[in-house]
C-alpha positions, -999 to 999 in steps of 0.1 A, spaced: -40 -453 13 -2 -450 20 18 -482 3 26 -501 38 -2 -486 62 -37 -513 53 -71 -493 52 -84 -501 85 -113 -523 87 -120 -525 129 -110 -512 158 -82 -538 167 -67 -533 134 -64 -497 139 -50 -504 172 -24 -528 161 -14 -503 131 -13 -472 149 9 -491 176 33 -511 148 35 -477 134 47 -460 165 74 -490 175 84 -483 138 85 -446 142 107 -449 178 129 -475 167 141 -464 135 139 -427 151 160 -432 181 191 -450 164 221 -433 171 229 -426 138 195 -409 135 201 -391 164 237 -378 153 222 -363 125 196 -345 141 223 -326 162 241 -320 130 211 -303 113 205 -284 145 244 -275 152 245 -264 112 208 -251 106 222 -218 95 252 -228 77 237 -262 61 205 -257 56 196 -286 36 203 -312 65 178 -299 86 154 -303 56 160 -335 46 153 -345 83 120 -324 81 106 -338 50 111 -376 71 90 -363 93 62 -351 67 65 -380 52 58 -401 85 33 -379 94 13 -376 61 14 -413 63 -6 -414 97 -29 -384 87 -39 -405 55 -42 -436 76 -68 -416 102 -83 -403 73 -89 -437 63 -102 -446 101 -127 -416 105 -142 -428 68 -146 -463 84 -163 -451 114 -137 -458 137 -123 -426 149 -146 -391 154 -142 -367 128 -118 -339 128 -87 -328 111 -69 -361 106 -31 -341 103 -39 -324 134 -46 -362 149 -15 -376 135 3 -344 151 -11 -353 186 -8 -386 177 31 -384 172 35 -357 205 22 -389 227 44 -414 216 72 -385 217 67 -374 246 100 -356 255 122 -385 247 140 -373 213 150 -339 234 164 -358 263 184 -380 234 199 -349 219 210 -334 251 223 -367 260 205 -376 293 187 -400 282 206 -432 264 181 -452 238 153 -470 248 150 -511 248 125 -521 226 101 -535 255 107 -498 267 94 -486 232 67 -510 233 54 -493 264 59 -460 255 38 -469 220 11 -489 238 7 -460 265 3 -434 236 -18 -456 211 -43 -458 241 -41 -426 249 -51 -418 218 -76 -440 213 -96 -431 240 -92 -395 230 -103 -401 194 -123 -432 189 -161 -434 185 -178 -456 209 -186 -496 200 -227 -487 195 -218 -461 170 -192 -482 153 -218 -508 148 -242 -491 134 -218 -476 109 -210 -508 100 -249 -518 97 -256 -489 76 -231 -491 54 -238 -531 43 -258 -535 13 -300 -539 18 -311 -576 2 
């Protein structure tokens, strides 16, 4: 498991982790700094190459992290199989939305962190209801998986 992300162990873990994560993700992500530098890599992609990179392999990182933490949900029995990267992709396009396009055209100023909160909890649930499996077959999972006296 990813060094910060816990293995989940039930469903309001994986809640709370998949919705720290994403306040994480839009905070840091939406500082203006970060923000500045994203319309550097994209104002030098051809001539600077490497900023745009750098940039990219943040995002990798971030999202290899999440893929590795579904991973870790589906083998718990929490979320339905599938392709855990292509999860932590859709994952990452709900809580994105359109918001980090508006920031770099400048229409859209940064978000309050009750706004981020909302935009994560809206996403997370999303989600969640998209990938989960449902409480019966959660349980038995669980009841399966404990060891026979």
């Amino acid at each position: 498991m990813h060094e910060g992300l816990p293995e989940p162990r039930d469903h309001d873990m994986l809640a709370s982790t998949l919705m720290t994560f994403a306040t994480n993700v839009l905070t840091e992500s939406t500082h203006p700094a970060v923000t500045a530098m994203f319309r550097l890599a994209i104002s030098e992609a051809d001539r600077s190459p490497e900023v745009a990179q750098a940039l990219e392999e943040c995002r990798k990182a971030n999202r290899s992290a999440l893929a590795e933490f579904l991973g870790g949900a589906q083998s718990a029995g929490l979320l339905a199989a599938g392709d855990a990267a292509a999860m932590a992709d859709q994952c990452m396009a709900l809580v994105w939305e359109d918001l980090m396009l508006g920031l770099l055209l400048g229409v859209l100023q940064r978000p309050s962190i009750a706004t981020i909160q909302r935009r994560a909890s809206k996403a997370i649930d999303v989600f969640l209801k998209q990938h989960s499996t449902p409480a019966p077959i959660r349980q038995a999972r669980r009841a399966s998986a404990r060891p026979r006296p």
